[in-house]
N, C-alpha and C positions, 0 to 999 in steps of 0.2 A: 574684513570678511573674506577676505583671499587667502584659501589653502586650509588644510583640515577642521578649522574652525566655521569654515562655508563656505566655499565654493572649492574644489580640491583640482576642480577643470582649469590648469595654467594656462591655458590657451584662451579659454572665455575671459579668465580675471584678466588676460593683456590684451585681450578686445575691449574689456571694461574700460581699463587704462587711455587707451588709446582715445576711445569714443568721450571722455570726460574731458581729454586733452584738445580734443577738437571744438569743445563746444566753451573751452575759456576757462576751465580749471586748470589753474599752476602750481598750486599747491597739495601736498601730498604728502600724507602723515600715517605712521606704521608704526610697528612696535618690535622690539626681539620678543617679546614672548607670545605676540599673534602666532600661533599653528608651530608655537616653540623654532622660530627664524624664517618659516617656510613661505609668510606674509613677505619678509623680506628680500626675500630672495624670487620674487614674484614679480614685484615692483623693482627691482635691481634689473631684472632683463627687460621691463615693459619700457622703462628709459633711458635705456642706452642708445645712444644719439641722440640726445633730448638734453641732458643734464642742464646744462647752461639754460634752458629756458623753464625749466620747474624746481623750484623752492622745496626742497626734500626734509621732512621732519619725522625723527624716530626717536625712541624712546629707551630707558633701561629700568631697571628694578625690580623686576620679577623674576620668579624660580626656571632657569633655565635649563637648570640639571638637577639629580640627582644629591648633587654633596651639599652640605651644609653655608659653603661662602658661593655661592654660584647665584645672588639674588643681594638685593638691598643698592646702597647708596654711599659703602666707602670706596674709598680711594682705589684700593685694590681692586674691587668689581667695574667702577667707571672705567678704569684703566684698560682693565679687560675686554670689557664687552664693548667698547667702541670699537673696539678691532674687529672684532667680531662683523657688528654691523656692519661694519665698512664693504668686509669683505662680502657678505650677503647681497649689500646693494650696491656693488661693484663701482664704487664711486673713488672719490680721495677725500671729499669732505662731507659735512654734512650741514646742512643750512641752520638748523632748531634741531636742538639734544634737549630731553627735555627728562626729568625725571618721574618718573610715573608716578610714583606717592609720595608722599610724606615718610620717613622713615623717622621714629621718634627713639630708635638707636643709634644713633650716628646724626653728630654736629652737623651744622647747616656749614660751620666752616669749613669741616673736612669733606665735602661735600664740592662745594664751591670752589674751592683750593684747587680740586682735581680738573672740576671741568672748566676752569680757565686757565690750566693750562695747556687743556685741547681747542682750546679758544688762541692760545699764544703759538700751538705747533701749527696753528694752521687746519687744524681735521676736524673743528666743530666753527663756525661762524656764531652762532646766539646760542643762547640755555633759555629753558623754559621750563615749569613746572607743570603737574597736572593732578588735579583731584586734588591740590590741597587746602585746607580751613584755611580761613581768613588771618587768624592769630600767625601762622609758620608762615604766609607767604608775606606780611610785614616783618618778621623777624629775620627773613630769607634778606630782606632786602638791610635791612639793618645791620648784618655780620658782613653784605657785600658792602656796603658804603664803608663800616669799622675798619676791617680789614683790606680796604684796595684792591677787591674780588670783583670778576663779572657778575652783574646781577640778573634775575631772569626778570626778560624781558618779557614773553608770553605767561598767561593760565588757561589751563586747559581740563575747565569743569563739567562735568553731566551738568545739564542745563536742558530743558520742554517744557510744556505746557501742564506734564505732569512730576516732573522734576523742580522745582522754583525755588529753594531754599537759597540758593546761593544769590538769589535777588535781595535776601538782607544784608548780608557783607562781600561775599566773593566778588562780586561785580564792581558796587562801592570802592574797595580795597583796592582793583586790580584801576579802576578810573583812577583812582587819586596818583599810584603809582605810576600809570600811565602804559600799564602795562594790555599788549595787545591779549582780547581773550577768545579761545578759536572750541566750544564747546564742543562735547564728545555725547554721541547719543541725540540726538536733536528731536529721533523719532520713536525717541522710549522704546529702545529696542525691540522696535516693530509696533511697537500696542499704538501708534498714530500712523500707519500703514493703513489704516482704513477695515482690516480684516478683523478685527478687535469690537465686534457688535453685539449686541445682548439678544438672545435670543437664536446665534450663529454656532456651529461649534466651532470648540479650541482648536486654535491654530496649531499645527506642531512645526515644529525647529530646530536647527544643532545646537542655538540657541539657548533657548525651552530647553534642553535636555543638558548642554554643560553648566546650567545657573538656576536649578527651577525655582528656587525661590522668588524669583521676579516674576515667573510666572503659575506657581502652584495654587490653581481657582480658589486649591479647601482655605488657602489664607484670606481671610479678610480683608485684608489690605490690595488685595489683586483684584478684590470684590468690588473695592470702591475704583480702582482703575480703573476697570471696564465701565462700571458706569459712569465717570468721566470720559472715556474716552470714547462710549455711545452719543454724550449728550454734547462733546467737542466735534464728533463727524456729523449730527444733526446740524450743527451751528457752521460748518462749513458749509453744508450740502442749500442751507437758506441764505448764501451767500455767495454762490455760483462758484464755488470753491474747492477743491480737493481736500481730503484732511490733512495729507502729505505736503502741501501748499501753505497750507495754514501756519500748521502745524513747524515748519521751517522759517515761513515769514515772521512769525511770532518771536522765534530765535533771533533770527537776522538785524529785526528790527531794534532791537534792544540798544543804547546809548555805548551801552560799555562792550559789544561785541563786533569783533573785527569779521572773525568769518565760522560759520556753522560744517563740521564735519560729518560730511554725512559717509552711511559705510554702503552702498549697493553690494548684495552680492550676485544678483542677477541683471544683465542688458537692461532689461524690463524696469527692474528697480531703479537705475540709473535713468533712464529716460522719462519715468513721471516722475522726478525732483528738481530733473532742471529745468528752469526758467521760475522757481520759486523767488529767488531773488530781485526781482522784479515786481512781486508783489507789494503792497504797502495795506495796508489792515489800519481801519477807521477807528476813531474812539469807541464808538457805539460795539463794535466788533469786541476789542479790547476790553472794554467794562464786561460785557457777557463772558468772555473768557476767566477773566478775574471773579466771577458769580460762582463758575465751573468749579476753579482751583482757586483755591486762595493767595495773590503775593506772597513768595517767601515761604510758599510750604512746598512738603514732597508727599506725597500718597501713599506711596510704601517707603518708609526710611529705607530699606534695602537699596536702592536705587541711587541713594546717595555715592554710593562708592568708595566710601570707606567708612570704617567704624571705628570712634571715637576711643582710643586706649583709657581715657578718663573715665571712663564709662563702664568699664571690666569692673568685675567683683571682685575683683584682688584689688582694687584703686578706690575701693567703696567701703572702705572699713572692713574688709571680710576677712 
């Protein structure tokens, strides 16, 4: 949320920084195509002097520019655009490279091949993946074990209270692997922020306005959101609770997750999340949750975070 995509004030997002680093987060995770580098380059001044004591993770495979090879997951673009990063967040290496999607044009070995050898030069420490099905992130590991490839160690899934699907396999899949998982979205972009109540008006956001599909009311599917996310802040609110508390703990809690990425773009937003982690949520809490939303489902499949290429009408007998 730092830099054209929300918050454009560089001076607040490295107050942000600062005041997160003070209060025990070490870990710090960005993207090249957040605010198209301008996220990175954000975070690249906020920790200078710092490096050595925070775990820096970013990301590649999205549309950086204009021409047609400036996006995906060969060799050619990893090559590329880790340089890139680098120099954004003025580092020499990076802790977690992680690949943003799934790319179902391009090998998982050509893929792997590259970033372990940024693994072998020295300029990337781990790989990690993000948003991918359950099916690619065992076959990921499958072509790294074949081939004597770095395998990725982390996933890094949309995962809330109104996101759950990846509680049928992603979680499962990433436990057995053993693989660390550090969800993205914790606060269903915004709709468990508390501001998300029936009967309130809609909230607006840079958000809401670069994605509306997650948030356009006339959809149905945003229909049942809200009222889930009315009857999860009730359920907080009878439990001396935040829904942003809740709503984080619920994440945190979970067996197979290491640590919840939350994105502040304001002070303010940064100061009611912390101390979530501290929480611990009851059975009884839990059952009611699961009444809410059901295990293993998502409310709006949009939310999911990618779309299934099996699933096209060209792949459907069309």
């Amino acid at each position: 949320m730092f830099g054209e995509w929300g918050n454009g004030d560089h001076k607040e997002s490295n107050r942000i920084i600062e005041r997160a680093l003070e209060a025990g987060i070490n870990f710090i995770d960005t993207a090249d195509v957040y605010s198209r580098g301008e996220s990175e380059e954000i975070v690249g001044r906020a920790i200078k002097g710092k490096r050595d004591d925070i775990v820096l993770a970013t990301k590649f495979h999205g549309t950086m520019g204009d021409g047609p090879n400036e996006a995906g997951n060969s060799r050619r673009w990893v090559i590329r655009e880790v340089e890139a990063s680098l120099k954004r967040l003025q580092t020499d290496w990076i802790d977690l490279y992680q690949v943003h999607r799934w790319d179902p044009w391009t090998d998982h070995d050509e893929t792997l091949g590259a970033l372990s050898d940024l693994v072998h030069q020295g300029k990337v420490r781990y790989i990690g993946s993000s948003t991918y099905p359950a099916a690619q992130m065992v076959k990921a590991q499958w072509v790294a074990a074949k081939r004597g490839l770095q395998r990725y160690v982390t996933e890094q899934p949309p995962y809330s209270l109104l996101v759950r699907h990846v509680e049928a396999d992603v979680l499962p899949t990433a436990l057995e692997y053993g693989m660390g998982v550090i969800p993205w979205s914790p606060l269903a972009g915004g709709w468990l922020s508390g501001k998300w109540r029936k009967g309130q008006d809609t909230p607006q956001s840079s958000r809401a306005q670069r994605i509306p599909q997650r948030f356009d009311m006339s959809n149905p599917a945003n229909q049942a959101k809200l009222e889930a996310a009315d009857a999860l802040a009730q359920l907080a609110e009878e439990n001396g609770l935040s829904l942003i508390h809740l709503a984080l703990a619920f994440v945190i809690n979970h067996p197979a997750v290491t640590a919840a990425i939350i994105g502040p773009r304001t002070f303010e937003q940064l100061e009611s999340q912390l101390g979530a982690a501290d929480v611990k949520l009851s059975a009884e809490i839990l059952d009611r949750i699961d009444e809410i939303v059901a295990p293993g489902t998502t409310v709006n499949p949009v939310d999911m975070g990618w779309s299934n290429p099996a699933l096209e009408p060209s792949a459907r007998r069309r």
